[in-house]
C-alpha positions in Angstrom: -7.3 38.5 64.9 -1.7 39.6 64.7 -4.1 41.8 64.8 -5.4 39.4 61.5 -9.3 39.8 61.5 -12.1 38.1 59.8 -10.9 36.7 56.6 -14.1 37.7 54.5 -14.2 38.4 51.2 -15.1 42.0 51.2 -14.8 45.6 50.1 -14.7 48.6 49.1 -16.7 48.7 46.0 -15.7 51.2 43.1 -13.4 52.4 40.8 -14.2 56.1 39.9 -13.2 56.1 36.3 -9.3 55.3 36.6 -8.4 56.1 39.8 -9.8 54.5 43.1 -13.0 56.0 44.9 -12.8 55.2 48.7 -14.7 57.1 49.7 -18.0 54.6 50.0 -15.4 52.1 51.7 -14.9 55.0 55.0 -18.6 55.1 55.1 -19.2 51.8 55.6 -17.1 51.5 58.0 -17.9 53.8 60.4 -21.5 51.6 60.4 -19.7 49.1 62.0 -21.0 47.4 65.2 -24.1 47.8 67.1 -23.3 46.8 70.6 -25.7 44.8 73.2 -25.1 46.3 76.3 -25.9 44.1 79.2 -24.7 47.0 81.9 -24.8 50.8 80.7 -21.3 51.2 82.1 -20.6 48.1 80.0 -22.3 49.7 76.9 -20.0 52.7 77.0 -16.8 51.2 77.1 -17.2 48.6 74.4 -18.8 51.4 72.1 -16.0 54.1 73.1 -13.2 51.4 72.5 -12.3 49.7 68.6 -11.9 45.6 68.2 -8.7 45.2 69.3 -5.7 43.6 68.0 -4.2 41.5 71.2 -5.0 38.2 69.9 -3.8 34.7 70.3 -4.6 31.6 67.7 -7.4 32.7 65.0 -9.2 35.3 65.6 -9.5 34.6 69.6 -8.8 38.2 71.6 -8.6 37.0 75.0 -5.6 38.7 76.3 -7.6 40.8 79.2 -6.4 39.8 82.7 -2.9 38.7 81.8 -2.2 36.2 83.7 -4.7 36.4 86.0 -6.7 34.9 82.7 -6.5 31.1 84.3 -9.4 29.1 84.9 -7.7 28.3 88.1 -7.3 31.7 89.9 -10.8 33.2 91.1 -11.3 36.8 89.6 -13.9 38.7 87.7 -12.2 37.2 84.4 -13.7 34.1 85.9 -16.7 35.0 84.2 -14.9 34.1 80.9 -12.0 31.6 81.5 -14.3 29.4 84.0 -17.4 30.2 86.2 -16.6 28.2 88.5 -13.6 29.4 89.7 -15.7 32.1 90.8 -16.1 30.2 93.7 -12.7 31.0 94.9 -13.1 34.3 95.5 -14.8 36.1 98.9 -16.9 39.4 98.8 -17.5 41.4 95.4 -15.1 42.9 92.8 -15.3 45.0 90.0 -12.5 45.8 87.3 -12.3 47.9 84.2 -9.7 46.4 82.4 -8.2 47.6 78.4 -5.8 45.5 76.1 -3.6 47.8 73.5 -2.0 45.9 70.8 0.5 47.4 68.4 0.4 44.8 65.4 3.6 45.2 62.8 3.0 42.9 60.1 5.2 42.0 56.5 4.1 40.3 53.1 6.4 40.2 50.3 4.5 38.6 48.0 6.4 36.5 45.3 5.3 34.1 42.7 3.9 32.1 40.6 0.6 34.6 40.5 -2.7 33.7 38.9 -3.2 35.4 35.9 -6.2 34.3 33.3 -4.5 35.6 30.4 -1.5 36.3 28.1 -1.7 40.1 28.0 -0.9 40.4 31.8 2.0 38.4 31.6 3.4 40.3 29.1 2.6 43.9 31.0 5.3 44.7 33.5 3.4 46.6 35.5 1.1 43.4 36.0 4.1 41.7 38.3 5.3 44.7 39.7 2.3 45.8 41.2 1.7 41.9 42.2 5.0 41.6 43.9 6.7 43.1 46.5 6.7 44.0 50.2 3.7 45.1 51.8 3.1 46.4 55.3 1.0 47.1 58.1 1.5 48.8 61.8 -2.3 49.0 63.8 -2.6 50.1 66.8 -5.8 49.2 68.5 -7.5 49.0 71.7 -10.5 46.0 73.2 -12.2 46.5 77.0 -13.1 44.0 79.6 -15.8 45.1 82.1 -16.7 42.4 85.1 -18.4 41.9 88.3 -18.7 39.2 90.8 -20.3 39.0 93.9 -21.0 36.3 96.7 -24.3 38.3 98.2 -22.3 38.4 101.2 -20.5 35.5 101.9 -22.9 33.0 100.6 -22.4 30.0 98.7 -23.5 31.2 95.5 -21.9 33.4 93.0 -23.2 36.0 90.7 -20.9 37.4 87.5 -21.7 39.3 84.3 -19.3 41.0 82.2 -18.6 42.5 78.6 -16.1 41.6 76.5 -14.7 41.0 72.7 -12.6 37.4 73.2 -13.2 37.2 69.1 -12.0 40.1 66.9 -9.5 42.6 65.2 -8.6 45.1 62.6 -5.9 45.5 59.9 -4.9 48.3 57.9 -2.7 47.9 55.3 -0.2 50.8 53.6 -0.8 52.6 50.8 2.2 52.2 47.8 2.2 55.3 46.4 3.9 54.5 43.5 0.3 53.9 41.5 -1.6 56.5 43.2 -1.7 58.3 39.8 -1.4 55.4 37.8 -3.8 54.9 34.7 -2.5 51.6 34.3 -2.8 50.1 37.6 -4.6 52.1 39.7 -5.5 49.0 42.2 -1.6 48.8 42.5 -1.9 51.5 45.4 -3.8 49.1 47.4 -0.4 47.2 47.9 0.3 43.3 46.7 -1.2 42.0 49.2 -4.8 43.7 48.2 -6.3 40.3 46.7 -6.2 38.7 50.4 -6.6 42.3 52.1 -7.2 45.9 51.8 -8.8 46.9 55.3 -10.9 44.6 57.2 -12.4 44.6 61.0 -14.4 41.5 62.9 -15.6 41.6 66.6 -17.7 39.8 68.8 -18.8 41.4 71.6 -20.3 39.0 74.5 -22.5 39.9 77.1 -22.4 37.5 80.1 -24.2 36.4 83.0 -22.5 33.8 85.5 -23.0 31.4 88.1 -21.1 29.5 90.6 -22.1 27.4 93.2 -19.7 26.7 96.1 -19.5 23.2 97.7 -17.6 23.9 101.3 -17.1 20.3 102.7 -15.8 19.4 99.2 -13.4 22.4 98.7 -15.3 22.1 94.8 -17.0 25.0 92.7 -19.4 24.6 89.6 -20.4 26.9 87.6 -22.1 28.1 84.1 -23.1 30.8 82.1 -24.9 32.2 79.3 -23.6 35.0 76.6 -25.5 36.7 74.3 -23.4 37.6 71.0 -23.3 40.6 68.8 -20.7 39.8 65.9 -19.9 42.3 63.2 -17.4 41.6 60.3 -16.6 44.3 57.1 -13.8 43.6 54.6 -12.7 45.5 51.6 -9.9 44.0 48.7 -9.2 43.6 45.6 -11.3 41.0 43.4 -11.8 39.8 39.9 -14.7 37.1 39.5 -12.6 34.8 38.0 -10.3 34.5 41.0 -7.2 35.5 39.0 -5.1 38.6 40.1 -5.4 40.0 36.6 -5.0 44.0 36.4 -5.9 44.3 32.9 -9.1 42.1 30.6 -8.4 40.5 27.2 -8.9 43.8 25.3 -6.4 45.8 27.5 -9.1 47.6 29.2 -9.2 47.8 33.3 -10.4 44.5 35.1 -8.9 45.1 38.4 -12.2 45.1 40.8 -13.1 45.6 44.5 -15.6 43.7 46.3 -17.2 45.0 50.4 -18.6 42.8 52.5 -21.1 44.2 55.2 -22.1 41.3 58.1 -23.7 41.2 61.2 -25.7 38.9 63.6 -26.4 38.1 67.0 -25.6 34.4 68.4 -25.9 33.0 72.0 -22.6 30.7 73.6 -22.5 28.8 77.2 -20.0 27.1 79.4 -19.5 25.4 82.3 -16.4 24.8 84.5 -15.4 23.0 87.7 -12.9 24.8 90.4 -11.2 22.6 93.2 -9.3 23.5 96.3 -7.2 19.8 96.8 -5.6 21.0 99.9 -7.1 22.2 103.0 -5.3 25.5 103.2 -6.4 26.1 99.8 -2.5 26.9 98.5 -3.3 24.2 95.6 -6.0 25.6 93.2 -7.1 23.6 90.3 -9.6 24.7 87.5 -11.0 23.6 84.2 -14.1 24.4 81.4 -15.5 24.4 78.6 -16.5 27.2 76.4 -19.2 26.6 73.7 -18.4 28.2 70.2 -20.9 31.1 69.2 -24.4 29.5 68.3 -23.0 25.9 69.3 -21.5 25.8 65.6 -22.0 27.4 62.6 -22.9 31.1 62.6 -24.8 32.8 60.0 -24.7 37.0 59.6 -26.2 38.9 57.2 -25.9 42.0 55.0 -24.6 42.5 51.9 -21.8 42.1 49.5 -20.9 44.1 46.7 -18.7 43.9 43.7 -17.3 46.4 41.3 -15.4 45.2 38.2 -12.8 47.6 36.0 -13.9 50.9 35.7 -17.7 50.3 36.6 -18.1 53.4 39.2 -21.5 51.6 40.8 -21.1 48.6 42.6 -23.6 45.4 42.3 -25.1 45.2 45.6 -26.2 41.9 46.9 -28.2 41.0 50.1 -26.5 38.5 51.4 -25.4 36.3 54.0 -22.1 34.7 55.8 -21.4 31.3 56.8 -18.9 29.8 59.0 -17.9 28.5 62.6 -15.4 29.7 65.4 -14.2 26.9 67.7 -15.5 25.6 70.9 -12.4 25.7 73.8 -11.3 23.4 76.5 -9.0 25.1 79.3 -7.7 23.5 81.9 -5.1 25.8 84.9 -3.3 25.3 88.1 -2.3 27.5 90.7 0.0 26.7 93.7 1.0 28.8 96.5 5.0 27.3 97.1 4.9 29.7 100.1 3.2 33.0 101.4 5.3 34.8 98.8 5.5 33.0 95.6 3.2 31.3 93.7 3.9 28.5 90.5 1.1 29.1 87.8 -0.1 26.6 84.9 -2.9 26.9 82.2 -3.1 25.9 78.7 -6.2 26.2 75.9 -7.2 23.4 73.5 -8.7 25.6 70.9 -10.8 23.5 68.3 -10.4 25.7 64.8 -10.6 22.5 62.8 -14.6 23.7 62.6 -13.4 26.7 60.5 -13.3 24.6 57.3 -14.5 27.2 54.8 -16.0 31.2 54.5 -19.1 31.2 52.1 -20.9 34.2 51.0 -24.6 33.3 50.3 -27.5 35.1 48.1 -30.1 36.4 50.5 -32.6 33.0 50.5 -29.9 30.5 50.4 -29.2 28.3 53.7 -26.1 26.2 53.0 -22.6 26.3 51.2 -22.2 22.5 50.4 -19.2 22.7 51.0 -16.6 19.1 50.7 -14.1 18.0 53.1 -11.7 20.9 51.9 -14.0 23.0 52.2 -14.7 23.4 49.1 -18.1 24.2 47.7 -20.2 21.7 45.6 -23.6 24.2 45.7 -24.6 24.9 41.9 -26.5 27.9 42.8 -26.7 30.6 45.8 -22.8 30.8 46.0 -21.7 34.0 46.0 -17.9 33.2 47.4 -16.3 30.8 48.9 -12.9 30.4 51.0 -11.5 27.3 52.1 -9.9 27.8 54.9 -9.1 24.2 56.0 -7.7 25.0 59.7 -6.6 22.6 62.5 -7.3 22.3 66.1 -4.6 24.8 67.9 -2.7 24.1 71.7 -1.9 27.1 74.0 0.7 26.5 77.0 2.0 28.6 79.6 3.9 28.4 82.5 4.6 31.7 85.3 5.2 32.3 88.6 4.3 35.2 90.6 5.8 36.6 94.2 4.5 39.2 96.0 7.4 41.6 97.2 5.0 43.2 99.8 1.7 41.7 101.1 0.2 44.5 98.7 2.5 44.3 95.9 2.3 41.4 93.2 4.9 41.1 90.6 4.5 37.9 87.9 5.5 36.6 84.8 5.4 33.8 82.4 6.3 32.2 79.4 4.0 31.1 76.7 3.8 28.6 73.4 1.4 28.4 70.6 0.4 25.9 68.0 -1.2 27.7 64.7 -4.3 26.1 62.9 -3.0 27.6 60.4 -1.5 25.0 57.6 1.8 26.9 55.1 -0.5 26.3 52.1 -3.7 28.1 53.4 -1.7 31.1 54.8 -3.2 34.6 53.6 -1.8 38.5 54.5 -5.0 38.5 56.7 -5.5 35.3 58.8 -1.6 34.4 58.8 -0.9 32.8 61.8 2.2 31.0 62.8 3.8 28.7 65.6 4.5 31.5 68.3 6.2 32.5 71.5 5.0 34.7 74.5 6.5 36.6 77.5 4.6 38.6 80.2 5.7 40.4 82.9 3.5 42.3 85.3 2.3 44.2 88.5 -0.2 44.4 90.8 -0.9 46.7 93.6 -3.7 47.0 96.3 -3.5 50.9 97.2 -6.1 50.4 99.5 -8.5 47.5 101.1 -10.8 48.0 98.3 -9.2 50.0 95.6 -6.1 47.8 93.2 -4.8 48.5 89.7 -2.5 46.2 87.4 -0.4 47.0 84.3 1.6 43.7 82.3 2.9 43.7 79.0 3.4 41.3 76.7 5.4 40.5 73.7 4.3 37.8 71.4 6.5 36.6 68.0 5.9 34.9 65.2 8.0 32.6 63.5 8.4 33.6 60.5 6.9 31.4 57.4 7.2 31.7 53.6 4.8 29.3 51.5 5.5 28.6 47.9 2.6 26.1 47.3 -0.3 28.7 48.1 -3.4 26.4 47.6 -5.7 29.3 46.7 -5.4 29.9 43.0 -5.8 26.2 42.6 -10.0 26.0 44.1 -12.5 26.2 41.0 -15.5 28.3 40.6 -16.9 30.5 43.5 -14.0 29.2 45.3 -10.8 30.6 42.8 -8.7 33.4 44.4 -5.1 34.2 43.7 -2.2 32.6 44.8 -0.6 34.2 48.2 2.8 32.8 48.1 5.6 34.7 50.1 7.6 35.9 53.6 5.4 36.1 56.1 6.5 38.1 59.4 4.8 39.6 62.6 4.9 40.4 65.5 2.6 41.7 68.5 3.4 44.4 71.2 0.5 44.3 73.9 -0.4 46.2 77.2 -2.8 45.0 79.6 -4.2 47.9 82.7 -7.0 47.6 84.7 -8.2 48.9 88.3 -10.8 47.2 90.9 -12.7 47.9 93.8 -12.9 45.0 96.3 -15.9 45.2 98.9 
């Protein structure tokens, strides 16, 4: 999500004469997502709080729980990173937990550009407002609400919880250099507003859990069942031919905007296994499997509108999106080296090479078509389409915790990160790079019952520049501009939550 969210084609729609309107852009955004609450409580926070920016490869959020996010430790986050680790835990718990992410982000854009024709080339203002450094700085927020209980110190488990493990929001600057401009007016957007003007994606999940605990065995199993509600708008810069042109053959305005406007419901499972190898249970051990959202591809629906030069009303177009978010294998360890310290291992196998392409249907059409580079071969029904070509991604990390008082937990670890993310398909909003991770964090139980936690984590990007962009190169619905540049980022993230154990 870098905060990076949803790379869809969409936006804010018109040009009011020569200057941008955006105002029908802030509208539309403040439709954005209808929540399904499976808990009241649950319904308030994840209506009160925005998509957040905390995210690991893709668009994948899951940074609630810190590091007490392993399939191998048993915890309401259970209800997420593996059922059946629920079994590992006595009694009932409860946490409201909150991720804040402070995303900086830099794109200086370079070339070669994509223009269609001569006269651009020739206009100065064409490169200059193509160019450059652009910038963002979000700060955003996600919730985690969850609840386990073992019905009294049975052998079965009950857990539901809300969450958003998918989503985020960028924001990009404003260069006010072509505020006024009659020339340019788009150029205010930044030169990064072909990939990205503003954009948000989030999938909230609703969950219901169960875990069944196997005493001779010292083995857990679990499952459970989420129900889906994924929203995505997107607003930037975009010409119909795919190029990056500013001005048309006759020197009159070209520049356009286009808004996409999607929503949908899907339904996800999993199913885990959790095993105690060791009698005095100081060895925990814990792995799953977590469906992607609607077993594979997802399809939301809504609209998409275009506005070209100085057209002030946008063509509107019912529409629909098509694309897949990966399915994830975990796999953790947990081993108590003594009553005070504690060596932790988990790691993510996050499948991303589903995410081939983005496709923007009319409202009656079913399928993009699309080839093994995800490019489209549909003759009709198109109405965009982004390849987006990703690979399978590999999350590591390794930590260690002690507890400096029987109430008092203090850990920390160290984390690496693959990106699906290929040089050539990088964009200013899905850029993703190789990255590293450090956490440190707290826990304290104030009470028998009542515990809070705080960690913070620091996440960087290495940084990448591409100079063979492959967009600008696609044909048809598929064309888009070139993003060759320096990429940069950088994530600052703080995780609190409190319990009540009973």
């Amino acid at each position: 999500m870098d905060l990076n969210v949803l790379p869809m084609l969409s936006c804010i729609p018109s040009l009011d004469g020569l200057r941008l309107n955006m105002s029908t852009s802030h509208a539309v955004r403040r439709r954005l997502l209808h929540r399904l609450p499976l808990t009241a409580l649950a319904a308030a926070v994840a209506t009160v709080v925005a998509p957040g920016t905390a995210r690991a490869s893709g668009f994948l959020t899951d940074q609630f729980g810190a590091d007490h996010g392993n399939p191998a430790l048993g915890n309401p986050y259970s209800v997420y990173f593996n059922p059946a680790a629920m079994a590992g835990m006595a009694g009932s718990d409860v946490v409201l937990d909150g991720v804040v992410g402070a995303h900086d982000e830099q794109f200086n854009r370079t070339a070669p550009l994509s223009p269609s024709s001569s006269n651009n080339l020739g206009n100065p203002t064409y490169a200059e407002s193509n160019t450059g450094n652009a910038a963002l700085f979000n700060v955003l927020a996600a919730p985690f609400i969850g609840f386990v209980t073992d019905f009294g110190g049975s052998k079965l488990r009950l857990g539901v919880a809300s969450y958003i493990p998918f989503g985020g929001q960028v924001s990009w600057q404003k260069n006010p250099s072509y505020g006024p401009s009659s020339i340019d007016p788009g150029g205010y957007d930044g030169p990064q507003r072909w990939a990205t003007i503003s954009a948000s994606t989030s999938s909230i999940y609703e969950t219901v859990a169960l875990a069944y605990k196997l005493e001779k065995a010292r083995i857990g199993l679990g499952v459970n069942f989420s129900v889906i509600r994924t929203g995505i708008t997107d607003t930037r810069a975009r010409n119909t031919d795919g190029s990056d042109d500013i001005l048309g053959p006759t020197g009159g305005l070209k520049e356009g905007r286009t808004y996409l406007d999607m929503s949908g419901v899907e339904v996800a499972a999993a199913a885990g296994v959790y095993w105690e190898p060791l009698r005095d249970g100081s060895l925990r051990l814990g792995a799953s499997y977590t469906s992607a959202p609607n077993f594979g591809t997802m399809k939301l629906t809504g609209t998409f509108d275009l506005a070209q030069g100085s057209q002030t009303t946008p063509i509107s177009n019912a529409a629909s999106l098509v694309q897949a978010y990966p399915d994830l294998i975990r796999f953790g360890g947990a081993y108590r080296i003594s009553p005070q310290a504690e060596v932790r291992l988990d790691g993510t196998w996050q499948r991303w090479s589903q995410f081939n392409s983005q496709c923007v249907l009319q409202s009656g059409f079913s399928s993009c078509d699309t080839n093994s580079k995800g490019v489209s071969q549909a003759t009709s029904g198109v109405l965009l389409d982004l390849p987006r070509n990703w690979n399978d991604s590999v999350k590591l990390r390794l930590g260690g915790a002690t507890w400096v008082t029987p109430e008092t937990e203090i850990w920390a670890s160290f984390a690496w990160e693959s990106s699906p993310v290929e040089n050539k398909y990088q964009d200013p909003l899905v850029f993703d790079s190789m990255r590293l991770e450090g956490t440190l964090g707290v826990r304290r139980a104030f009470t028998k019952h009542i515990y809070a936690s705080i960690a913070y984590t620091y996440i960087y990007y290495l940084p990448v520049t591409v100079t063979n962009s492959a967009y600008g190169q696609y044909p048809g619905v598929s064309a888009s501009p070139n993003e060759n540049g320096r990429y940069t980022s950088e994530l600052f993230i703080l995780d609190g939550a409190v319990g009540y154990h009973f």
